[in-house]
LONU-561955 format. One record per atom (N, C-alpha, C): x, y, z; residue in three letters; atom name. Coordinates in nm, 3 decimals, decimal comma, padded with zeros to 5 digits, always signed. Each point is the difference from the previous one (the first is absolute). Layout:
<nodes>
- xx	yy	zz	r	a
- X	Y	Z	ALA	CA
...
</nodes>
This chain:
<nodes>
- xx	yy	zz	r	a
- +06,519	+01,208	+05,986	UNK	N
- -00,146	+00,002	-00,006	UNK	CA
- -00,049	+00,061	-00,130	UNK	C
- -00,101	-00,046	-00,044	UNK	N
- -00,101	+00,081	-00,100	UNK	CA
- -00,086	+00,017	+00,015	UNK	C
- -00,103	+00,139	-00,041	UNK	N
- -00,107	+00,008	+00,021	UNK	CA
- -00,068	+00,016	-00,147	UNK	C
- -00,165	-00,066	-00,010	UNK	N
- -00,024	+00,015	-00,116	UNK	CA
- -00,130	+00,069	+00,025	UNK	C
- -00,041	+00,116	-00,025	UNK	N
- -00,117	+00,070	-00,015	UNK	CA
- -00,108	-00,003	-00,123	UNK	C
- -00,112	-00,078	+00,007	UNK	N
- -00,085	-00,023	-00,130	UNK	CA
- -00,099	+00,120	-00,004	UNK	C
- -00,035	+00,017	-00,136	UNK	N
- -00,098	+00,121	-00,023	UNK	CA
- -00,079	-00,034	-00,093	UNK	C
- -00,124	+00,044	-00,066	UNK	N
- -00,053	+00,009	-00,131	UNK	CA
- -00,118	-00,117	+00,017	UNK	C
- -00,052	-00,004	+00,157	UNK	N
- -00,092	-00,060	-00,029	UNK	CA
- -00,146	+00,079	-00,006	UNK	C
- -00,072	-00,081	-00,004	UNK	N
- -00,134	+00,058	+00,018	UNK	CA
- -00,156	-00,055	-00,046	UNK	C
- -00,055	+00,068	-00,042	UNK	N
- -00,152	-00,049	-00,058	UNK	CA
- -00,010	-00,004	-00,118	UNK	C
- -00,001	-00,119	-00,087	UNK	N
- -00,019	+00,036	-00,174	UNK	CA
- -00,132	-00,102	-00,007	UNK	C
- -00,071	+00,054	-00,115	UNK	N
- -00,099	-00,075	-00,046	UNK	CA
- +00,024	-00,137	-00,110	UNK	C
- -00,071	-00,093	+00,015	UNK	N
- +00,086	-00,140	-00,109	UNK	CA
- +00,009	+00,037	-00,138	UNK	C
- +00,096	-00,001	-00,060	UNK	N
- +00,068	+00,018	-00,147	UNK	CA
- +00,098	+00,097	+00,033	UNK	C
- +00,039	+00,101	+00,123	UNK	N
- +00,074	+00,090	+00,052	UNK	CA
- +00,131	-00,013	-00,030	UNK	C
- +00,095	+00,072	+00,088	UNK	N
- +00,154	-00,022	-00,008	UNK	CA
- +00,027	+00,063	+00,097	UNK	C
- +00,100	-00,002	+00,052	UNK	N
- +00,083	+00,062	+00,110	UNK	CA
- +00,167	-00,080	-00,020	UNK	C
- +00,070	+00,148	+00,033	UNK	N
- +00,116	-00,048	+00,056	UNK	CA
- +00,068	+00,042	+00,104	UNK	C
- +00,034	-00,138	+00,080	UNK	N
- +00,110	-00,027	+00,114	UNK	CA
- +00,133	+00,045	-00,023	UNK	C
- -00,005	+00,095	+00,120	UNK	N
- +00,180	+00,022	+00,020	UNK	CA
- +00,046	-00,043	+00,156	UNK	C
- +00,107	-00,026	+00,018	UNK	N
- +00,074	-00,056	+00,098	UNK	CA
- +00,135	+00,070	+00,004	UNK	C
- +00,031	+00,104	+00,050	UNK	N
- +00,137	+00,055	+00,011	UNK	CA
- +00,094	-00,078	+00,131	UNK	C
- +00,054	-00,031	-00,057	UNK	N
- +00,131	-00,045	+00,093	UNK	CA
- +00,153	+00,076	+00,104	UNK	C
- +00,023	-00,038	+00,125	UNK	N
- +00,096	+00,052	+00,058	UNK	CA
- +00,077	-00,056	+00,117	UNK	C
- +00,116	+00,049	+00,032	UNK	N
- +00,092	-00,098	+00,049	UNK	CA
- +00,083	-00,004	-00,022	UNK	C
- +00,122	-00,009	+00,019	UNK	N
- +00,130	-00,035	+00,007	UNK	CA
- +00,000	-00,144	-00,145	UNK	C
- -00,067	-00,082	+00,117	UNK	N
- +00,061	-00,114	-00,089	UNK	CA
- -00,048	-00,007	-00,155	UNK	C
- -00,168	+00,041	+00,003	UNK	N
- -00,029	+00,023	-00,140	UNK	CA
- +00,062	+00,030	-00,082	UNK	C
- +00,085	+00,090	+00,038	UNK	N
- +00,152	+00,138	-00,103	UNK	CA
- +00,068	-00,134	-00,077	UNK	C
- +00,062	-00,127	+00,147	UNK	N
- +00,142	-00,049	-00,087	UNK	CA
- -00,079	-00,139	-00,012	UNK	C
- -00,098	-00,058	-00,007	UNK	N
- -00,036	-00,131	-00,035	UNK	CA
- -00,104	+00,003	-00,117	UNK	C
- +00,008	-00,056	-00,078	UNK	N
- -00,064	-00,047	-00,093	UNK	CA
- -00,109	-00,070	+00,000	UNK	C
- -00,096	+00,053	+00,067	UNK	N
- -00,093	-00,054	+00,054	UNK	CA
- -00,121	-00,030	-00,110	UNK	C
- -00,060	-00,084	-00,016	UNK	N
- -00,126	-00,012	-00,056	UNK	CA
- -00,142	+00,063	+00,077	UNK	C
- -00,081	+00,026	-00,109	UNK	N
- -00,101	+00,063	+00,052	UNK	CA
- -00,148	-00,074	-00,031	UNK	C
- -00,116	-00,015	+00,060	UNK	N
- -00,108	-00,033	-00,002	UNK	CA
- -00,111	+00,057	+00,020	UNK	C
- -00,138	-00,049	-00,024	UNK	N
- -00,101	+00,027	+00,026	UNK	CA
- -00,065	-00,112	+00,025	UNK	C
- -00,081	+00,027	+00,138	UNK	N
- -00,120	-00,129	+00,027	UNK	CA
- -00,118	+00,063	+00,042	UNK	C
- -00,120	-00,053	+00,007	UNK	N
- -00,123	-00,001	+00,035	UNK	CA
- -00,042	-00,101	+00,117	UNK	C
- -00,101	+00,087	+00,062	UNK	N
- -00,019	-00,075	+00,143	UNK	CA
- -00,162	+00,027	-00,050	UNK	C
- -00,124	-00,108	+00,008	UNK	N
- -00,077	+00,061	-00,006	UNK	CA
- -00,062	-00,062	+00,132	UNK	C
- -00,101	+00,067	+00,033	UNK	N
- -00,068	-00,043	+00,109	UNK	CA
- -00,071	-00,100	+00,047	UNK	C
- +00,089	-00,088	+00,133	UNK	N
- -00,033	-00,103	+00,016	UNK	CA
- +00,104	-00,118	-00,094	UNK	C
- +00,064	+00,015	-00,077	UNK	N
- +00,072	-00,038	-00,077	UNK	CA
- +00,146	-00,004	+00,026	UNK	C
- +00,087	-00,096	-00,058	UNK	N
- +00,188	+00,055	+00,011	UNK	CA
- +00,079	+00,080	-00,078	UNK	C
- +00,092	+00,031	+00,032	UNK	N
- +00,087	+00,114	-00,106	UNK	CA
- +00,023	-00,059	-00,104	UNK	C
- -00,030	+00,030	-00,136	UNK	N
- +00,048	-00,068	-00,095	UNK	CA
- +00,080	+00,107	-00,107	UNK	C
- +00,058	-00,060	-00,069	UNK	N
- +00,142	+00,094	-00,109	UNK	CA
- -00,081	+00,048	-00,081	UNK	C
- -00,004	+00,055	-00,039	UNK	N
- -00,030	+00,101	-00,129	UNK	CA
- +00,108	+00,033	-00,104	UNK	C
- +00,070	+00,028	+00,021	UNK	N
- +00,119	+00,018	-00,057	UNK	CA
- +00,095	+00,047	+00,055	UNK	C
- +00,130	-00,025	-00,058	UNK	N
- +00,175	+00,017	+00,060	UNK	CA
- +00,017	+00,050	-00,148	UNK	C
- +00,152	+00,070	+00,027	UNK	N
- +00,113	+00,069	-00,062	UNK	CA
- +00,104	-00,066	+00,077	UNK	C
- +00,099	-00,021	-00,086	UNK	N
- +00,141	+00,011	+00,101	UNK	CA
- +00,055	+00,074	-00,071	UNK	C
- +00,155	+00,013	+00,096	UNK	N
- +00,116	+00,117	-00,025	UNK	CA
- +00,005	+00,043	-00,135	UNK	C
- +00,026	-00,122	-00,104	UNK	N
- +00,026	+00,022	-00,125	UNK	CA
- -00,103	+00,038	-00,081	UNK	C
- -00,161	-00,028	+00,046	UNK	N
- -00,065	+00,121	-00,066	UNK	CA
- -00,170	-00,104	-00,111	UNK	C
- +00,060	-00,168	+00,088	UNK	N
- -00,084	-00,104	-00,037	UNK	CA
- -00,102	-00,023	+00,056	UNK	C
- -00,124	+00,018	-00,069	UNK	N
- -00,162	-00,036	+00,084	UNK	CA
- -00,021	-00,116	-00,008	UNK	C
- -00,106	-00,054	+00,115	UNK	N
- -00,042	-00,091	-00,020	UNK	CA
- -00,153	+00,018	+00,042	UNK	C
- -00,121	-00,063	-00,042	UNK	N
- -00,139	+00,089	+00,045	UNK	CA
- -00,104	-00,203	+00,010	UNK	C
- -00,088	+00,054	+00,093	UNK	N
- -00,068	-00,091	+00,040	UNK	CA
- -00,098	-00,022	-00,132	UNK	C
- -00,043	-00,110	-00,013	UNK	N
- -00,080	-00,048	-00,121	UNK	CA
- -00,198	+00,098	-00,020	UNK	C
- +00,042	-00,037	+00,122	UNK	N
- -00,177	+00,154	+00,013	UNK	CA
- +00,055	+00,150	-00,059	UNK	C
- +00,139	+00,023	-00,030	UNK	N
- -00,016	+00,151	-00,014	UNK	CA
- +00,118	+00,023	-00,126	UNK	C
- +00,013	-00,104	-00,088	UNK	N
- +00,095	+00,032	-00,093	UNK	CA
- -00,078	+00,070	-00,065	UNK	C
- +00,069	+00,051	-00,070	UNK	N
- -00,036	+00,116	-00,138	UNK	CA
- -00,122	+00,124	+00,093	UNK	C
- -00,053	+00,005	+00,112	UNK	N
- -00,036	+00,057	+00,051	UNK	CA
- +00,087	+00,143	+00,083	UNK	C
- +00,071	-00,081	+00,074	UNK	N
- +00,079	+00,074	+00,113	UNK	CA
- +00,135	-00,004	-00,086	UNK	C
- +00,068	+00,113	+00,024	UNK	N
- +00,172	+00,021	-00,018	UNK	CA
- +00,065	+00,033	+00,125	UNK	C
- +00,129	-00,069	+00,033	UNK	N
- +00,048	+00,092	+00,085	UNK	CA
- +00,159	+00,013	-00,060	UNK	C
- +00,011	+00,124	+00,103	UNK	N
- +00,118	+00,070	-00,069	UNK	CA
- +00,089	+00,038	+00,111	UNK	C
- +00,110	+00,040	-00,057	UNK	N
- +00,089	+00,057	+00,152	UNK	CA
- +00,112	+00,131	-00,067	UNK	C
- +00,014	+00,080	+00,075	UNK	N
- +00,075	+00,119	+00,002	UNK	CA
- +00,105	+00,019	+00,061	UNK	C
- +00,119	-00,046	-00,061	UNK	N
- +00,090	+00,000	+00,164	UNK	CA
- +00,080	+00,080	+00,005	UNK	C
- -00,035	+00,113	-00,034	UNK	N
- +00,066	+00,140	+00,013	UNK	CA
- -00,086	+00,033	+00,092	UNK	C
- -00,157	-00,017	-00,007	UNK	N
- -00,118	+00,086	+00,148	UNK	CA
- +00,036	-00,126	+00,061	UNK	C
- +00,047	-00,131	-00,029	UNK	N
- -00,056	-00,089	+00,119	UNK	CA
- -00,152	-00,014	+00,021	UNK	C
- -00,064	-00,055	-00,120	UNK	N
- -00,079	+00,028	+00,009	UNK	CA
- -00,054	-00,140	-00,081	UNK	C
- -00,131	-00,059	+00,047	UNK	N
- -00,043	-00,096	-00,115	UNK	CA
- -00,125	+00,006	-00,003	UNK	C
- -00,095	-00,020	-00,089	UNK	N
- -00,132	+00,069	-00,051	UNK	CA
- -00,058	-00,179	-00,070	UNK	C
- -00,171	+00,042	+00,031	UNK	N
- -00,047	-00,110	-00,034	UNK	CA
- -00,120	+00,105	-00,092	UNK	C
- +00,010	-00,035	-00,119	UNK	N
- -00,095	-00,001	-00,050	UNK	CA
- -00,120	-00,108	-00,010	UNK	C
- -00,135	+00,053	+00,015	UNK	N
- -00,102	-00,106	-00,016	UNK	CA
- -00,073	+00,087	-00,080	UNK	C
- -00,063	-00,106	-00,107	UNK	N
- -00,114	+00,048	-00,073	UNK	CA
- -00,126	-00,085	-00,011	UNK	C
- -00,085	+00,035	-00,077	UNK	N
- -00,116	-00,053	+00,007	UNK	CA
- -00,007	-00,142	+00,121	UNK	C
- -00,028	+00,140	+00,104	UNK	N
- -00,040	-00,067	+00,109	UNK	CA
- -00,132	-00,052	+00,040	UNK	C
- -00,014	-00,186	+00,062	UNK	N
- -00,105	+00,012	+00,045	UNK	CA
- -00,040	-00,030	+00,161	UNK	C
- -00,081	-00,029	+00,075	UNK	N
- -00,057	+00,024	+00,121	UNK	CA
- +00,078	-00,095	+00,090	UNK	C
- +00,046	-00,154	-00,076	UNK	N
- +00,120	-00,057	+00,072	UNK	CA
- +00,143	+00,057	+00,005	UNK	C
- +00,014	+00,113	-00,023	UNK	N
- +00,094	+00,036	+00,008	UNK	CA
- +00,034	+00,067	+00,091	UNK	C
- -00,122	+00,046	+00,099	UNK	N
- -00,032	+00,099	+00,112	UNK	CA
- +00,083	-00,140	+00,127	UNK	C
- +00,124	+00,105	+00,052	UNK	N
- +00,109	-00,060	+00,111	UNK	CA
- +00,027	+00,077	+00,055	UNK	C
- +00,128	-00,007	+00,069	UNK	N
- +00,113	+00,099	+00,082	UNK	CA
- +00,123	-00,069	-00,074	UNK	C
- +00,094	+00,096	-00,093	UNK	N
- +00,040	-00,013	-00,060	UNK	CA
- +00,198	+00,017	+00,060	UNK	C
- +00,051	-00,056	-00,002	UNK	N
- +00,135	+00,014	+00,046	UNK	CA
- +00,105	-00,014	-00,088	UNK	C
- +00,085	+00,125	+00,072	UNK	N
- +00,126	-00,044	-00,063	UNK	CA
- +00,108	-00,081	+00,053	UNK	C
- +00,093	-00,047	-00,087	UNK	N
- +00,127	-00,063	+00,106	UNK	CA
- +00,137	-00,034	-00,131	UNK	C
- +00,085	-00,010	+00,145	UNK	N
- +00,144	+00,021	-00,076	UNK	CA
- +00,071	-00,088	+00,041	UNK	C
- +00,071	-00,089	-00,048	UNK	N
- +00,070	-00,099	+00,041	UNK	CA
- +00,142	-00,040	-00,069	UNK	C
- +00,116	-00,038	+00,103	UNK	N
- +00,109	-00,051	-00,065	UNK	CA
- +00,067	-00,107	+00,138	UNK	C
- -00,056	-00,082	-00,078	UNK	N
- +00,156	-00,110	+00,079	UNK	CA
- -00,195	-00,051	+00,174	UNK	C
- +00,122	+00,046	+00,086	UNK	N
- -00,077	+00,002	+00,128	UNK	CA
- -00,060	+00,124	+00,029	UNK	C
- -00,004	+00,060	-00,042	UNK	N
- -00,084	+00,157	-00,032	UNK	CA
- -00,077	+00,014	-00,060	UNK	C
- -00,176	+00,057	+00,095	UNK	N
- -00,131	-00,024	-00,059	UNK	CA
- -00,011	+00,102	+00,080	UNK	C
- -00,077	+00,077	-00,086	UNK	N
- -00,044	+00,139	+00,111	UNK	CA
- -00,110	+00,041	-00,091	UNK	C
- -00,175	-00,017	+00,094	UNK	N
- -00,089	+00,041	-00,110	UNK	CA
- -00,045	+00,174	+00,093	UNK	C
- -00,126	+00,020	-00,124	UNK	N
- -00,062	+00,144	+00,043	UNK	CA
- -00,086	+00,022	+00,089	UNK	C
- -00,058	+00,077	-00,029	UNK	N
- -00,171	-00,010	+00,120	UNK	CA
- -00,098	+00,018	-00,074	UNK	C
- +00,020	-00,042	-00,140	UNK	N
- -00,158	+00,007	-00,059	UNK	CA
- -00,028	+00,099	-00,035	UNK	C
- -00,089	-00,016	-00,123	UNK	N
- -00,085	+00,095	-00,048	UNK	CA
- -00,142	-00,111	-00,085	UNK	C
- -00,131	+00,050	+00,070	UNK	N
- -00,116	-00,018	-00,035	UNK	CA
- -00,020	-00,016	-00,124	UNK	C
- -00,033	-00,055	-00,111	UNK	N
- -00,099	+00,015	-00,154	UNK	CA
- -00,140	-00,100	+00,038	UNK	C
- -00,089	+00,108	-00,017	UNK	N
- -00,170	-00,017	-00,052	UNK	CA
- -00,023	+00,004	-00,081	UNK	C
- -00,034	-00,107	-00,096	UNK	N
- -00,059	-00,011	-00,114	UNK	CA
- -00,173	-00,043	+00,003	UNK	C
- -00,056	+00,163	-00,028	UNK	N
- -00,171	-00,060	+00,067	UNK	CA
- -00,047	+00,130	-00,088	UNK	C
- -00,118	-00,008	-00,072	UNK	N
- -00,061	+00,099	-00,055	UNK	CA
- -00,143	+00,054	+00,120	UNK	C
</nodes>
């Protein structure tokens, strides 16, 4: 099993920034090489990608948030971080993490971003 715990959300005003962390745990997390992600759920809407990392350390980012958003990963904390910057009001979701290898998908429980002045 893994568990992924998201943090770092909250209320920013549009042009803002915030960053997402997602610490990771589990057994299997330790010995698989798992890739890591970020998606957005916004309301009323479906989950869509935001961006992935995998094992080796390669992004890939949705066309709404290049050069905007970074994400990154730590795999000494187990840890992978979404930077967002100049944020605006579509960007306000429930933001998830998730980890995947092979037949292994195990996401988080969310964390909120408001983007509203």
């Amino acid at each position: 099993q893994v568990q992924l715990v998201e943090s770092g959300g909250g209320l920013v005003q549009p042009g803002g920034s915030l960053r997402l962390s997602c610490v990771a745990s589990g057994g299997i997390f330790t010995f698989l090489p798992m890739d890591l992600g970020w998606y957005q759920q916004a309301p009323g809407k479906q989950r869509e990608l935001v961006a992935t990392i995998t094992s080796g350390g390669t992004s890939t980012y949705s066309d709404s948030v290049k050069g905007r958003f970074t994400i990154s990963r730590d795999t000494a904390k187990k840890t992978v971080y979404l930077q967002m910057t100049s944020l605006a009001p579509d960007a306000t979701a429930v933001y998830y993490c998730n980890a995947h290898y092979g037949s292994y998908n195990y996401w988080g429980q969310g964390t909120q971003v408001t983007v509203s002045s």
